[in-house]
C-alpha positions in Angstrom: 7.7 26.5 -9.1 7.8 24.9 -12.5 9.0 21.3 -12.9 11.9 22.4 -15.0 12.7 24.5 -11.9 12.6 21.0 -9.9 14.4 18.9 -12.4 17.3 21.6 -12.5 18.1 21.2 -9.2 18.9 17.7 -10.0 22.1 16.3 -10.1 23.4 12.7 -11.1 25.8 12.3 -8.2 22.1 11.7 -6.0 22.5 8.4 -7.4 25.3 7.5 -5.2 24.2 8.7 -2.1 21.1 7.3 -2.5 21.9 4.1 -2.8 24.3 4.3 0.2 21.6 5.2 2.5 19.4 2.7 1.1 22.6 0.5 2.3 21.6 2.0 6.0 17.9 0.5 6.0 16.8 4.5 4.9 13.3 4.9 3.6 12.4 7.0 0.6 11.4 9.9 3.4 14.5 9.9 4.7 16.4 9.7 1.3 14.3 12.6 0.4 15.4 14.5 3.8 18.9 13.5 3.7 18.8 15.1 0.3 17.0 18.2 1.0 14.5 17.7 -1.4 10.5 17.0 -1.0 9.0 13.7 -1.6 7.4 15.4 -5.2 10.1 16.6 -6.2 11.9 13.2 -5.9 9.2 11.8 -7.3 9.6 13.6 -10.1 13.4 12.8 -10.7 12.1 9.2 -10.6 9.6 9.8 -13.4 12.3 11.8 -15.5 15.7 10.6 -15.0 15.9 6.6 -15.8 19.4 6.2 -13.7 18.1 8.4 -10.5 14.9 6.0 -10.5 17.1 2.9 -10.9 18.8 4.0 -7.9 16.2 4.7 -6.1 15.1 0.9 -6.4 18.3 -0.1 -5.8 18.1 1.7 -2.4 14.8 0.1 -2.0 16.2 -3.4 -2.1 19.5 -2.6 0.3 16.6 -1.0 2.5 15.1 -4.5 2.8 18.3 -6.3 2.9 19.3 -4.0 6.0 16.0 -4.5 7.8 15.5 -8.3 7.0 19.5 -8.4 8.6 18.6 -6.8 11.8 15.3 -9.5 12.0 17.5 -12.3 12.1 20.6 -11.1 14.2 18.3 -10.5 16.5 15.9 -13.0 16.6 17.3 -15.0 19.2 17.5 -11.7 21.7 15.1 -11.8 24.4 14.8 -8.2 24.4 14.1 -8.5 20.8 10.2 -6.9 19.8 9.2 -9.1 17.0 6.0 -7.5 16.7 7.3 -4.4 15.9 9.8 -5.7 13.6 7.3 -7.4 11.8 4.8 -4.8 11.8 7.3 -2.7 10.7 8.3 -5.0 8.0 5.0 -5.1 6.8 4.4 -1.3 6.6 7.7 -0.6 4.4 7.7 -3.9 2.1 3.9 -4.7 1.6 4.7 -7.2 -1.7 6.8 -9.3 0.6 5.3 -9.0 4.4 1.9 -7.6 4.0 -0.7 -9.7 6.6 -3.5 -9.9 4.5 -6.7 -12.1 4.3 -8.2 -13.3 1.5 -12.2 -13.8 1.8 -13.4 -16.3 -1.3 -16.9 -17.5 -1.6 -17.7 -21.0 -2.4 -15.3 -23.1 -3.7 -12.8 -20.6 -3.9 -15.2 -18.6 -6.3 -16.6 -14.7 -5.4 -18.4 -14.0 -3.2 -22.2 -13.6 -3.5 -24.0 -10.6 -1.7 -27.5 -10.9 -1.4 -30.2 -8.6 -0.1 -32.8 -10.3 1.6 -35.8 -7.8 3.1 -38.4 -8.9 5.2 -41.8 -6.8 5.3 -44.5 -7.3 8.0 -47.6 -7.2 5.7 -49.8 -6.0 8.6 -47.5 -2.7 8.3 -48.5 -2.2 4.8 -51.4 0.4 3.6 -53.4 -1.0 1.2 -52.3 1.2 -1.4 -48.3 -0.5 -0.9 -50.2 -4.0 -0.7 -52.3 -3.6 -4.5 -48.6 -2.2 -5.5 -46.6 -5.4 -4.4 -49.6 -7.5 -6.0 -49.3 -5.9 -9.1 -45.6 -6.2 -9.2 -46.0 -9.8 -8.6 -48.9 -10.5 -10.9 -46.7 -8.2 -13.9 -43.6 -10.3 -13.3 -45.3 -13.8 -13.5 
């Protein structure tokens, strides 16, 4: 199927309904599903129609607002599983809850890889040893 074919079978009025099930905490799979369309095709109506794409960020943001809402009413449950709320959280809104570490080298600078390699010289032929020299000897 062409993607004039997909971008016929879009209509405006998937605006609204999107952004109402973003209102419900729905991801952009379900949006898709509740639609009846594929994630490409979506896709596709992001890329082409400015107001569809709008709406789907739109939905994006009510998603987080609905998740972040059900954090905090129930934070104070003691049935409440914060680690899957959180790892939840950080699977569907990296930017905002991702865990990540940050490795720096010195001074907050990069970090520096070095390869150190250590031959015994008794393992060496001759032949690898009046190599080596001559490496040494051409460098110096």
């Amino acid at each position: 199927m062409s993607d004039n074919a997909y971008y016929g079978r879009y209509d405006p009025k998937f605006c609204d309904r999107v952004v109402a099930l973003g209102k419900k905490g729905k991801s952009r799979v379900a949006i898709c599903a509740d639609l009846g369309f594929t994630r490409r095709t979506v896709y596709l109506w992001i890329e082409r129609f400015p107001e569809f794409k709008e709406a789907m960020d739109l939905a994006k943001t009510y998603e987080h607002k609905w998740w972040e809402d059900r954090g905090q009413e129930n934070l104070s449950e003691t049935k409440f599983q914060g680690g899957v709320w959180s790892k939840n959280m950080s699977a569907r809104f990296k930017e905002d809850w991702s865990d990540r570490q940050e490795i720096t080298g010195a001074n907050g600078g990069p970090l520096k890889a070095e390869t150190k390699t250590t031959i015994d010289p008794e393992s060496l032929t001759d032949e690898q040893l009046r190599v080596i020299a001559g490496i040494r000897l051409n460098r110096e």
